[in-house]
N, C-alpha and C positions, 0 to 999 in steps of 0.2 A: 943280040948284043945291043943294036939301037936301040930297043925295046927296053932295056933294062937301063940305058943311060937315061934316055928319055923320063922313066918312073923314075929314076931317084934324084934327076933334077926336079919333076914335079915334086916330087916331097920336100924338100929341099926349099923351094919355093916357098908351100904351104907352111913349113914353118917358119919361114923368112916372116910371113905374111900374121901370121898368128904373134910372133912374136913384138911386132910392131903393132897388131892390134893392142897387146897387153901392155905394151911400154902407153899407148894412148889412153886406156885405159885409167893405167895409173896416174897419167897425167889430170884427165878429167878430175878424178878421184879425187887428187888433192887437191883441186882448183873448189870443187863442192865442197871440202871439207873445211877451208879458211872461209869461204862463203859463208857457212852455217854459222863455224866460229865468231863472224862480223856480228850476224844477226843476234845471235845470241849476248855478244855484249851491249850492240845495238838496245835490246831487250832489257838489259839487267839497268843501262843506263838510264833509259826511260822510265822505267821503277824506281831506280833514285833519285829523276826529278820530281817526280811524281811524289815520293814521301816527303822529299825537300818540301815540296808548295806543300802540301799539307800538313804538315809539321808549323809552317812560316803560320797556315791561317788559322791553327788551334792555337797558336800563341797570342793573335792578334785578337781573339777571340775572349781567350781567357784576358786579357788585359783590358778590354772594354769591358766583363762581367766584374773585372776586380774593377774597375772605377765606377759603374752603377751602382753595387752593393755597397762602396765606399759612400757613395754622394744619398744613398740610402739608410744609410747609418747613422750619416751625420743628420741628416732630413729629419732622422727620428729622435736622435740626440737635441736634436735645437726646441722641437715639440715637447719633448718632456722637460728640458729646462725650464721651455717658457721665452727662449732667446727668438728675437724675429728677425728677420733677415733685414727688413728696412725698414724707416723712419714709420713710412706712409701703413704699415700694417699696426702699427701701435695705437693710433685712434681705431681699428677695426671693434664691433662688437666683438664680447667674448661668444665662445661657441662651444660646444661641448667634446670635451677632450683638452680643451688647451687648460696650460697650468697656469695656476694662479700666486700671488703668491698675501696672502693675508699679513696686517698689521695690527698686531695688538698687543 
């Protein structure tokens, strides 16, 4: 009769024992799984800063190539008029390429 109280408080125990393993278990569980969740938006946010500055310096990028080819155009524009930018290039000799413009 001891015998038999005794095994079924052991059992009894052991699943006392198990049972509180798995409550900790699951505790753990979800403590990893909001963890990851952080990371992962941690992740996705740093990806959007990331496209943000890159995004910012392809625009600052194409705005300096639009004002070069702008200040290039007109560069070329004033050469084939013949327009000189200052006083002091208009005594220059002529040289070839630049427009002339003849009177007669």
């Amino acid at each position: 009769m001891k015998n038999a109280i005794r095994e079924i408080k052991e059992h009894q125990a052991e699943k006392e024992e198990t049972r509180k393993i798995r409550q900790e278990l699951k505790r753990l569980n979800r403590i990893f799984s909001t963890m990851r969740a952080q990371k992962e938006n941690d992740a996705a946010i740093a990806k959007k800063i990331e496209q943000i500055k890159q995004r910012r310096e392809r625009s600052a990028n194409r705005k300096k190539n639009k004002a070069d080819k702008e200040a290039q155009a007109a560069e070329a524009i004033r050469r084939s008029t013949g327009l000189r930018q200052d006083k002091n290039e208009e005594n220059r000799p002529l040289q070839i390429g630049d427009a002339v413009r003849i009177r007669g």
